[in-house]
N, CA, C and O atoms as CSV, one atom per row, in Angstrom:
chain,resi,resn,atom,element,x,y,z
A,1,UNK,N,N,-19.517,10.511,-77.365
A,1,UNK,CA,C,-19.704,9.075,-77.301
A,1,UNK,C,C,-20.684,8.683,-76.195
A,1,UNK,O,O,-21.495,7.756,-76.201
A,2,UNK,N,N,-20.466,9.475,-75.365
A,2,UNK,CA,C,-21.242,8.678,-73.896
A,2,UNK,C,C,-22.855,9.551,-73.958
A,2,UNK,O,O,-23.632,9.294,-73.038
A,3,UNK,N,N,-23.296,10.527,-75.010
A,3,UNK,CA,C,-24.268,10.915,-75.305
A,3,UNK,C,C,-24.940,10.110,-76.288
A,3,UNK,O,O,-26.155,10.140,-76.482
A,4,UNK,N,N,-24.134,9.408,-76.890
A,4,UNK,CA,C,-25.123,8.835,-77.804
A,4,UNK,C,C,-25.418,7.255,-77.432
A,4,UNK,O,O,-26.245,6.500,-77.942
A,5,UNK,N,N,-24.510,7.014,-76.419
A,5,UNK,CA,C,-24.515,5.230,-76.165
A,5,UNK,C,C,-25.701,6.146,-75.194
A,5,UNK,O,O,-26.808,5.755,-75.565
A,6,UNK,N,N,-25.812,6.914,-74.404
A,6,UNK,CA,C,-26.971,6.630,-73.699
A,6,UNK,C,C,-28.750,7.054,-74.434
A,6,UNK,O,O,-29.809,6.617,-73.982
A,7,UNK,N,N,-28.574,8.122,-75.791
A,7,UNK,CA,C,-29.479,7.535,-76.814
A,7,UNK,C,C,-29.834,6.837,-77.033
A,7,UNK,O,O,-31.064,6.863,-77.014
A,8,UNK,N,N,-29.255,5.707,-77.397
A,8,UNK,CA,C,-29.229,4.092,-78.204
A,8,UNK,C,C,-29.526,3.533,-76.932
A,8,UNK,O,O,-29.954,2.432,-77.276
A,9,UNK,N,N,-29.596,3.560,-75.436
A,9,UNK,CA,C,-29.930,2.686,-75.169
A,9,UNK,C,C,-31.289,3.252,-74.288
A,9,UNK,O,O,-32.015,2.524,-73.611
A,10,UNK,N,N,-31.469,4.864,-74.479
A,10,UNK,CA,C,-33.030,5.047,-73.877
A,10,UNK,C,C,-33.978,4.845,-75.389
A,10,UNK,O,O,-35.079,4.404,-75.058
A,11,UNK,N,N,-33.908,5.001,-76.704
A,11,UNK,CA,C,-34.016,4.363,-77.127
A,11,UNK,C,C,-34.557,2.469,-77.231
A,11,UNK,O,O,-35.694,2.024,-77.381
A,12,UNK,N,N,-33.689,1.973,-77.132
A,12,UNK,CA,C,-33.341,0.532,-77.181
A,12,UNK,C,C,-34.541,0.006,-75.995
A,12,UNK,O,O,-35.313,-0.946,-76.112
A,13,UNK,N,N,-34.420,0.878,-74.942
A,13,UNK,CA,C,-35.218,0.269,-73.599
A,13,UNK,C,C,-36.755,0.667,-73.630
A,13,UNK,O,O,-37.613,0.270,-72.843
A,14,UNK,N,N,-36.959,1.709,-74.921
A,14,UNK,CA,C,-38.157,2.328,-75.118
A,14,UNK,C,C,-38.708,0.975,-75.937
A,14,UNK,O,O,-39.184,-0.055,-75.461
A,15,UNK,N,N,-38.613,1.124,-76.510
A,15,UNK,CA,C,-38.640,-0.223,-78.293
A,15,UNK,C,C,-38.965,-0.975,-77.505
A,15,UNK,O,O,-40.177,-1.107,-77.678
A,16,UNK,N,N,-38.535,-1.828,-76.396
A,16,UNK,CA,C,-38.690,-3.062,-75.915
A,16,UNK,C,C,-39.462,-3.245,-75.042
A,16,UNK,O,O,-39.902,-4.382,-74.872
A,17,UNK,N,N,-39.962,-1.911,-74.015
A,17,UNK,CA,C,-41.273,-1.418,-73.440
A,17,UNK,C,C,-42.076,-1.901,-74.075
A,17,UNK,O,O,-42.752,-2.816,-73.603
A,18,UNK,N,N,-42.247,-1.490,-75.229
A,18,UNK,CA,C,-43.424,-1.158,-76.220
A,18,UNK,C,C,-44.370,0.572,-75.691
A,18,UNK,O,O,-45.591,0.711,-75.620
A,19,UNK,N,N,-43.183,1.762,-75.374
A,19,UNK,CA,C,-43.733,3.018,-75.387
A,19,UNK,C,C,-44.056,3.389,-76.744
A,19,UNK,O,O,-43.695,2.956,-77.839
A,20,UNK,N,N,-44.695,4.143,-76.442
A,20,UNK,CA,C,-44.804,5.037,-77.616
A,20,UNK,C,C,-44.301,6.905,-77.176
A,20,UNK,O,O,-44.961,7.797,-76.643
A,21,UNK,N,N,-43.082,6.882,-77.620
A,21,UNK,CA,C,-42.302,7.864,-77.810
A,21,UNK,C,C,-42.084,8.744,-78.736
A,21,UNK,O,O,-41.016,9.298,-78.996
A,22,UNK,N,N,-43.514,8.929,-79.440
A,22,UNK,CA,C,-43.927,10.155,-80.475
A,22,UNK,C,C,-44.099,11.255,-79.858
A,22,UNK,O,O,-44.771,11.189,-78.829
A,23,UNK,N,N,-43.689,12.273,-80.177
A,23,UNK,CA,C,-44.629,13.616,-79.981
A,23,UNK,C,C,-46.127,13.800,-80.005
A,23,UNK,O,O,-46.673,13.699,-81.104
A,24,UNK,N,N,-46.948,14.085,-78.823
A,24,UNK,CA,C,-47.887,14.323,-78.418
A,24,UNK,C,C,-48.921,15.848,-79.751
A,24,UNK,O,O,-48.633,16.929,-80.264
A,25,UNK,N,N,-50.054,14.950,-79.701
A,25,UNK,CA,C,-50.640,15.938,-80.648
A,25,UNK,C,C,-50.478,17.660,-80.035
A,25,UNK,O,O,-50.909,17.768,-78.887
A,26,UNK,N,N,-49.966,18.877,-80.603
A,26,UNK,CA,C,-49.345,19.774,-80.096
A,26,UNK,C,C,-50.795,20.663,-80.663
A,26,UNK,O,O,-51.361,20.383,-81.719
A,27,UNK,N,N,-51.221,21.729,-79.756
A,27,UNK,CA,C,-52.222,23.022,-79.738
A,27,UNK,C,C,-51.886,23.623,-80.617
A,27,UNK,O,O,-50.746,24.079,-80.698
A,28,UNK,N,N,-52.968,23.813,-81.681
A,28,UNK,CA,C,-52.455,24.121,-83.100
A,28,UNK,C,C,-53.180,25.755,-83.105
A,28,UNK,O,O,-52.872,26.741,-83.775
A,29,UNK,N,N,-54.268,25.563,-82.055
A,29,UNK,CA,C,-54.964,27.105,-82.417
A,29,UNK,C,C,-54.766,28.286,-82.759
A,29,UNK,O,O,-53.567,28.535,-82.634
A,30,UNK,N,N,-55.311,29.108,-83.114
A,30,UNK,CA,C,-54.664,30.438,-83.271
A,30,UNK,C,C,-53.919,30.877,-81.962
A,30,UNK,O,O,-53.843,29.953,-81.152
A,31,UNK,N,N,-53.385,31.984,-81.576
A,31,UNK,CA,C,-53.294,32.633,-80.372
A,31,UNK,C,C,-54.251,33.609,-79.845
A,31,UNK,O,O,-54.068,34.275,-78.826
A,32,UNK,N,N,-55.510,33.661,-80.769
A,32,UNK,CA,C,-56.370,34.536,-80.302
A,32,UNK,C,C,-57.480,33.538,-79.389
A,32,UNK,O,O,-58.205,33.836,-78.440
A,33,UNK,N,N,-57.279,32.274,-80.090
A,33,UNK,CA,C,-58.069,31.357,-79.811
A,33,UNK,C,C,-57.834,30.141,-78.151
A,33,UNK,O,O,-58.351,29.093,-77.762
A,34,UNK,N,N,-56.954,30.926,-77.730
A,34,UNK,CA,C,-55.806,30.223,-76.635
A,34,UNK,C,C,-56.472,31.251,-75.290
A,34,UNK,O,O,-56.133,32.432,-75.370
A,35,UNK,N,N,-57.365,30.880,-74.107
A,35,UNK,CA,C,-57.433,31.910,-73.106
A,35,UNK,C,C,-56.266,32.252,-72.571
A,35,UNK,O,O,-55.490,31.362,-72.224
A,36,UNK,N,N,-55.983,33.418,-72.431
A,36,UNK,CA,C,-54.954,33.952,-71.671
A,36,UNK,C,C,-54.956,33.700,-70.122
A,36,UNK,O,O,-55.881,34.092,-69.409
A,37,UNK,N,N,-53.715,32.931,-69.582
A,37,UNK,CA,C,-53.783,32.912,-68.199
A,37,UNK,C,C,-53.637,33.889,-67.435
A,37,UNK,O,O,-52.538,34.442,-67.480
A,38,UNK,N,N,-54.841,34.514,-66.337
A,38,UNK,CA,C,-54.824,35.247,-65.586
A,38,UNK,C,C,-53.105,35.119,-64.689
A,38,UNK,O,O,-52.338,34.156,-64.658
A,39,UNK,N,N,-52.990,36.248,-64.165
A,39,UNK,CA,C,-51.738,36.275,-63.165
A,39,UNK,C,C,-52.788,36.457,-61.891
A,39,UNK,O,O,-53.828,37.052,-61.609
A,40,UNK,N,N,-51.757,35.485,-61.274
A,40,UNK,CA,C,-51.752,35.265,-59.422
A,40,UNK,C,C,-52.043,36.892,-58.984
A,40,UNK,O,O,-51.306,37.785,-59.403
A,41,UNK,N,N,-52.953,37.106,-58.284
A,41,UNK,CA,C,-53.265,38.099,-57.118
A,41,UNK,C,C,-52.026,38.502,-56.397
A,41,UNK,O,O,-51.738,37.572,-55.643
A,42,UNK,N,N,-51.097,39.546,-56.282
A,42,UNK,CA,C,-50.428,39.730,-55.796
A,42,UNK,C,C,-50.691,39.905,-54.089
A,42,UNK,O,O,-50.891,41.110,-53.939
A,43,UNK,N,N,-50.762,39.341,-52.980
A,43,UNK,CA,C,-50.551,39.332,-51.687
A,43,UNK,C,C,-50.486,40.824,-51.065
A,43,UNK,O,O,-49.834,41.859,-51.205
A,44,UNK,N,N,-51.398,40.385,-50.408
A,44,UNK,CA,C,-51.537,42.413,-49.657
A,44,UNK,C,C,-50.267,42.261,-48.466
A,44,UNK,O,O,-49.653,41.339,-47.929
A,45,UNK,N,N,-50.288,43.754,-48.418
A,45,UNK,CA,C,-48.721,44.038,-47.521
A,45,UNK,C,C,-48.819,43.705,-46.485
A,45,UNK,O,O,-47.720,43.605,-45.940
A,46,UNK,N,N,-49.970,43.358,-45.625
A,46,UNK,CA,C,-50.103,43.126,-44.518
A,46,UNK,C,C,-49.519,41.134,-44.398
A,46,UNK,O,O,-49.120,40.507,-43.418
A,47,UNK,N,N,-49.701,40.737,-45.686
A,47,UNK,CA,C,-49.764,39.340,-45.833
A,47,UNK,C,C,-47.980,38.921,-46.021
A,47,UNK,O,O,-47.323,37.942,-45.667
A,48,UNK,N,N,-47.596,40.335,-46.834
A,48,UNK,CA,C,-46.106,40.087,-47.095
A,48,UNK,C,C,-45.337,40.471,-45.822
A,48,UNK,O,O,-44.251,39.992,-45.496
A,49,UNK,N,N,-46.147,41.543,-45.036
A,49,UNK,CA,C,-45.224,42.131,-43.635
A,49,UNK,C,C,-45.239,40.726,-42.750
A,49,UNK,O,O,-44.240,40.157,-42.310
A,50,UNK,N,N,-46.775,40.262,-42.581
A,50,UNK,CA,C,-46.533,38.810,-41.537
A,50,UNK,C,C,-45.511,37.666,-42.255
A,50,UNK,O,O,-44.834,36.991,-41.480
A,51,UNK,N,N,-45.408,37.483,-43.351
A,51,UNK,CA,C,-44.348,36.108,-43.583
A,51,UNK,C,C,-43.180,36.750,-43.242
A,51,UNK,O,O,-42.591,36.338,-42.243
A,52,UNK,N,N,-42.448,38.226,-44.236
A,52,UNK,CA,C,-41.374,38.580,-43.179
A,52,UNK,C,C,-41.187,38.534,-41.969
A,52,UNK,O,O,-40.095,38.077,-41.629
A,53,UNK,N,N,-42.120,38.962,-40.903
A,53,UNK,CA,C,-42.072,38.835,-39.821
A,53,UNK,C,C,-41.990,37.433,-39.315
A,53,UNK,O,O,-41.525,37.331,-38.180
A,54,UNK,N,N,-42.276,36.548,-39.800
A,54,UNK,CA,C,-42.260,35.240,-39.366
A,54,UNK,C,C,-41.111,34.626,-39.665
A,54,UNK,O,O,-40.623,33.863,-38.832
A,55,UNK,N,N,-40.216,34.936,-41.409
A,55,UNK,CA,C,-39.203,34.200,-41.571
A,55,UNK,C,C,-38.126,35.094,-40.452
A,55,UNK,O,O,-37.258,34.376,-39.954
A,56,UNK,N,N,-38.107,36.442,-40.060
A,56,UNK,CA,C,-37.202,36.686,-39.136
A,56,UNK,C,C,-37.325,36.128,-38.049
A,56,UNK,O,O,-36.269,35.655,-37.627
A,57,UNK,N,N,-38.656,35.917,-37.089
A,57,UNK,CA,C,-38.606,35.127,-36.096
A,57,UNK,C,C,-37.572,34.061,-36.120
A,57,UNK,O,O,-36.704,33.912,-35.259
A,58,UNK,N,N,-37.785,33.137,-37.470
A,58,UNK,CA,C,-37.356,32.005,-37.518
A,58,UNK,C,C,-35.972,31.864,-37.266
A,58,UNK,O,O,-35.404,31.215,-36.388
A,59,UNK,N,N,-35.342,32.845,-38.519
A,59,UNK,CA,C,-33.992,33.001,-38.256
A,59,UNK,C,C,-33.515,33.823,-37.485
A,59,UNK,O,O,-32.478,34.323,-37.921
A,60,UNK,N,N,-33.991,34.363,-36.021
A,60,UNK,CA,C,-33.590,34.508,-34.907
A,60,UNK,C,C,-33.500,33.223,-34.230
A,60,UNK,O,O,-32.400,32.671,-34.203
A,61,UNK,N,N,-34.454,32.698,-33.707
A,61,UNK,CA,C,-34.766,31.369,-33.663
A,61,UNK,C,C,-33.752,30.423,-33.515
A,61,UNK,O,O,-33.388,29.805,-32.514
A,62,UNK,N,N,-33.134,30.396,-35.297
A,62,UNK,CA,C,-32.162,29.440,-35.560
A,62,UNK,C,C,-30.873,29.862,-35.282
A,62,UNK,O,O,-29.985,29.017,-35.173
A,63,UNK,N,N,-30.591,31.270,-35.124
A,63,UNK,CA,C,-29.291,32.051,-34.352
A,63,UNK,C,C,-28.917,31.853,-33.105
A,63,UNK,O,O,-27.760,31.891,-32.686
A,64,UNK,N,N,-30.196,31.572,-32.305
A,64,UNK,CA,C,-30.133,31.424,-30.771
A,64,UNK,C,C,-29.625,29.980,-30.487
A,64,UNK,O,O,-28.736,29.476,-29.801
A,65,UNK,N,N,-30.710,29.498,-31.427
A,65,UNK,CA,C,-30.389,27.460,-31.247
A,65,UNK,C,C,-28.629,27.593,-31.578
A,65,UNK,O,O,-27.800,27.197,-30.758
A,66,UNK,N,N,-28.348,28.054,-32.567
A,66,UNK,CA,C,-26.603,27.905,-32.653
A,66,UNK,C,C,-25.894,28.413,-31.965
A,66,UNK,O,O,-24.873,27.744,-31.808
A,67,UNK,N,N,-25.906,29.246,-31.475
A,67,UNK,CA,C,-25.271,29.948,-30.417
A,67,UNK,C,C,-25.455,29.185,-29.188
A,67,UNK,O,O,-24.486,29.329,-28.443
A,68,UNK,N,N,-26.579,28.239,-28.605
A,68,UNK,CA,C,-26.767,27.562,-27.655
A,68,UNK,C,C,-25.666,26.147,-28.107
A,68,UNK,O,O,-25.118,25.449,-27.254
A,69,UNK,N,N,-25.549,25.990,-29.254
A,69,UNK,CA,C,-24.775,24.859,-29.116
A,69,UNK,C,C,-23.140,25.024,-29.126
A,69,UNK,O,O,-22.202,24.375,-28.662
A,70,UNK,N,N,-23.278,26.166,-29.856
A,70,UNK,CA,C,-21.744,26.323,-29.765
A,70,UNK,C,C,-21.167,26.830,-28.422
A,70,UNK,O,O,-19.949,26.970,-28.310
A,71,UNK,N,N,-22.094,27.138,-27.297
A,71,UNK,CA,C,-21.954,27.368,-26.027
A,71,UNK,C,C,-21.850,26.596,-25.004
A,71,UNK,O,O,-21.498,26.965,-23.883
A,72,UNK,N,N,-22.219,25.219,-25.406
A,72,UNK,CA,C,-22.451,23.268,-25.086
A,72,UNK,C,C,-21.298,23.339,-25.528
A,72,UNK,O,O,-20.424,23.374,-24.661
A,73,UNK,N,N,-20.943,23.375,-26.660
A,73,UNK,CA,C,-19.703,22.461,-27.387
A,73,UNK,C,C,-18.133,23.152,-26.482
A,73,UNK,O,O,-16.971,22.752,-26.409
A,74,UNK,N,N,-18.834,24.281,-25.943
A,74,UNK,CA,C,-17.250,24.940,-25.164
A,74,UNK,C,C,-17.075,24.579,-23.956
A,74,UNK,O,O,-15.969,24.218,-23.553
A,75,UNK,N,N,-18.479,24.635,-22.957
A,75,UNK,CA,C,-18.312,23.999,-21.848
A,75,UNK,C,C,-17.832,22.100,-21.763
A,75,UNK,O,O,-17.369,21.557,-20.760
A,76,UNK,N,N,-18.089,21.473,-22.987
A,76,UNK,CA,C,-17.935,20.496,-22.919
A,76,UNK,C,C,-16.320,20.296,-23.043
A,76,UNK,O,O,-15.597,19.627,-22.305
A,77,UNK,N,N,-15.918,21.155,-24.320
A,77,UNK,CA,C,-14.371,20.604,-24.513
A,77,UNK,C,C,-13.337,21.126,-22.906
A,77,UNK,O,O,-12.238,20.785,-22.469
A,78,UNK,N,N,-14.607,22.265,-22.356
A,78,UNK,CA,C,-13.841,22.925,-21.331
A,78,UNK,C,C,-13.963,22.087,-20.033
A,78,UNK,O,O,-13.116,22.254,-19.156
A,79,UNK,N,N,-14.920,21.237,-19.867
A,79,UNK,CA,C,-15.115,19.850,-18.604
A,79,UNK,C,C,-13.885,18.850,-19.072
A,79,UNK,O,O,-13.184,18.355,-18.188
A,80,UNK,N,N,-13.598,18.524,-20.583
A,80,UNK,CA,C,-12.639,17.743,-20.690
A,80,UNK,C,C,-11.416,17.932,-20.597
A,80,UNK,O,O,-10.637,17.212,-19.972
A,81,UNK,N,N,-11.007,19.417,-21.524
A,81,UNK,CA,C,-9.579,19.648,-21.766
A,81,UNK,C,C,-9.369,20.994,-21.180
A,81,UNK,O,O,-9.321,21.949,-21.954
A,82,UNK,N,N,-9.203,21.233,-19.570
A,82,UNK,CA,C,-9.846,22.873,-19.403
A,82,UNK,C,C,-8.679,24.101,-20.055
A,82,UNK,O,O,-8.826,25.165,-20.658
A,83,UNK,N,N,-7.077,23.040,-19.403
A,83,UNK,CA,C,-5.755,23.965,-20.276
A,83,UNK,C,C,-6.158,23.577,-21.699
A,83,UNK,O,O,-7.035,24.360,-22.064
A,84,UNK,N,N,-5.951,22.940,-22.374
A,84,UNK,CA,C,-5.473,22.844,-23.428
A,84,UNK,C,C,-6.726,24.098,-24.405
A,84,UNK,O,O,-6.553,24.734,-25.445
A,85,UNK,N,N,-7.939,24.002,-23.452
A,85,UNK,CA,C,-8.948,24.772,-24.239
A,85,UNK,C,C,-8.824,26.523,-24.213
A,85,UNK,O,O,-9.136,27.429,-24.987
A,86,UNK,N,N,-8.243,26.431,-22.981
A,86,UNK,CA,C,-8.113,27.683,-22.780
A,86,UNK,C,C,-6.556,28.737,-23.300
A,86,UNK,O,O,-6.310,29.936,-23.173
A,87,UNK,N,N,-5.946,27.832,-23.772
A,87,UNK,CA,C,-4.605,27.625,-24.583
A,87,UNK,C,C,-4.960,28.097,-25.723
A,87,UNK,O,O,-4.582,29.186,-26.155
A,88,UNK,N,N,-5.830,27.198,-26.392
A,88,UNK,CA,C,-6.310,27.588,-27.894
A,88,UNK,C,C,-7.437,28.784,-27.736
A,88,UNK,O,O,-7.313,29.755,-28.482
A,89,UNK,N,N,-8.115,28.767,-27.153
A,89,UNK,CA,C,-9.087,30.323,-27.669
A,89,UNK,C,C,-8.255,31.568,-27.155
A,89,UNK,O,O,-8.382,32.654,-27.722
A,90,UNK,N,N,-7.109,31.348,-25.709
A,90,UNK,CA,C,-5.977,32.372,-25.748
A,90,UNK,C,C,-5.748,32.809,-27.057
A,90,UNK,O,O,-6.109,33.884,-27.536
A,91,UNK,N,N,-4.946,31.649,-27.766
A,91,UNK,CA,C,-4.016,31.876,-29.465
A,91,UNK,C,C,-5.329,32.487,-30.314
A,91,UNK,O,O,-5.221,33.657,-30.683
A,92,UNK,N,N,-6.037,32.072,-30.505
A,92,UNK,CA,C,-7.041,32.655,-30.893
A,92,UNK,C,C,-7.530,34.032,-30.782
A,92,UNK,O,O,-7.565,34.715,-31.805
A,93,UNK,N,N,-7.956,34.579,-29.528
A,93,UNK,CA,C,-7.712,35.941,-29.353
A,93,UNK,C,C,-6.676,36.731,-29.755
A,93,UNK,O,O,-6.944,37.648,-30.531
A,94,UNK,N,N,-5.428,36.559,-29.357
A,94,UNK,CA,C,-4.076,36.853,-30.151
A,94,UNK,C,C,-3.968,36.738,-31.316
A,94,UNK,O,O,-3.126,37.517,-31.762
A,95,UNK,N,N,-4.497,36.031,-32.155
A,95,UNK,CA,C,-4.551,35.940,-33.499
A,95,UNK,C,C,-5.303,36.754,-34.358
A,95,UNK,O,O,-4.951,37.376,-35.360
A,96,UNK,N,N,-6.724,36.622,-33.642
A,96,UNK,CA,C,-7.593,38.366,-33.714
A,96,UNK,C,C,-6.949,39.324,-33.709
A,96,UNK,O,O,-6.963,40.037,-34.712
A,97,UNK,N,N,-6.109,39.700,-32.504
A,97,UNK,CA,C,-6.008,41.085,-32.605
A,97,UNK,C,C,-4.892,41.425,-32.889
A,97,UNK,O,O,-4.586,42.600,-32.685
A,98,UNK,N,N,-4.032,40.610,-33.387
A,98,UNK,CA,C,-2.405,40.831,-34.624
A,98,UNK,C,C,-3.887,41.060,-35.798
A,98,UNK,O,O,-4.478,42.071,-35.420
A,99,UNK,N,N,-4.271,40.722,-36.467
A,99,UNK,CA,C,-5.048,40.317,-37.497
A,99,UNK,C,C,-5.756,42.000,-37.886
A,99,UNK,O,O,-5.681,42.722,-38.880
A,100,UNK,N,N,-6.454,42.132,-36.515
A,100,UNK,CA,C,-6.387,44.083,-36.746
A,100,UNK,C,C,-5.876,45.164,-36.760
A,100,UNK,O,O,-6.112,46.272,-37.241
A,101,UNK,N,N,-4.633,44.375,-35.759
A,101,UNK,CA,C,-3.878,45.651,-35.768
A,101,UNK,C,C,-2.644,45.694,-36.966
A,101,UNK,O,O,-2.142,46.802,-37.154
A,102,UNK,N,N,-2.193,44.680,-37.685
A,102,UNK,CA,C,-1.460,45.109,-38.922
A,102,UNK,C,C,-2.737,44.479,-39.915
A,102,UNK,O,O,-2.670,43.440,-40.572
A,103,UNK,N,N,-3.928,45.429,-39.823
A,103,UNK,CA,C,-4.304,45.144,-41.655
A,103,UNK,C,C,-4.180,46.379,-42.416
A,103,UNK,O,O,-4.389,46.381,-43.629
C-alpha cells in the first residue's frame, strides 16, 4: 500500500510539473561499435607505500589524540571526585583480574 500511494503521488507531482518522465533515447549500437573504456592506471608501489604510510601516521595520530583525552577526562574526574574515582578504577582492576583468572 504505502508503495504504491507513493507511486501515485511521484507520479501525480510529475503530471503537474509538466516533466517529462519517458525513458531517455537508449544506445542502440552494436557492441563492436561502443569504444571500450580504458581501465585506470594502476598506482606505482611507491604511490601505494606513501598513502599507507600516511593513513598510519594518521591513525597513530588519532590514537594519541584519544589517549590524551581519556587522560584529561581522569585527571579531571580525579580533581573532582579523588575517592570515589579511585574506588571505581580499584573495582575495576579487580574486575579484570577475577575476569582472567576464572576464564
Amino acid at each position: 500500500m504505502p508503495k504504491f500511494f507513493l507511486i501515485a503521488v511521484f507520479a501525480a507531482t510529475t503530471a503537474h510539473a509538466g516533466l517529462d518522465v519517458t525513458v531517455a533515447a537508449a544506445d542502440v549500437r552494436t557492441p563492436e561499435a561502443i569504444q571500450p573504456i580504458e581501465p585506470a592506471q594502476r598506482p606505482d608501489a611507491s604511490t601505494l607505500a606513501a598513502k599507507r604510510q600516511a593513513m598510519i601516521q594518521q591513525k597513530m595520530i588519532m590514537q594519541t589524540q584519544m589517549m590524551m583525552r581519556k587522560q584529561m577526562a581522569m585527571q579531571r574526574e580525579m580533581q573532582l571526585h579523588p575517592i570515589c574515582t579511585r574506588i571505581h578504577f580499584g573495582l575495576l582492576k579487580l574486575k579484570r583480574k577475577m575476569h582472567y583468572a576464572f576464564r
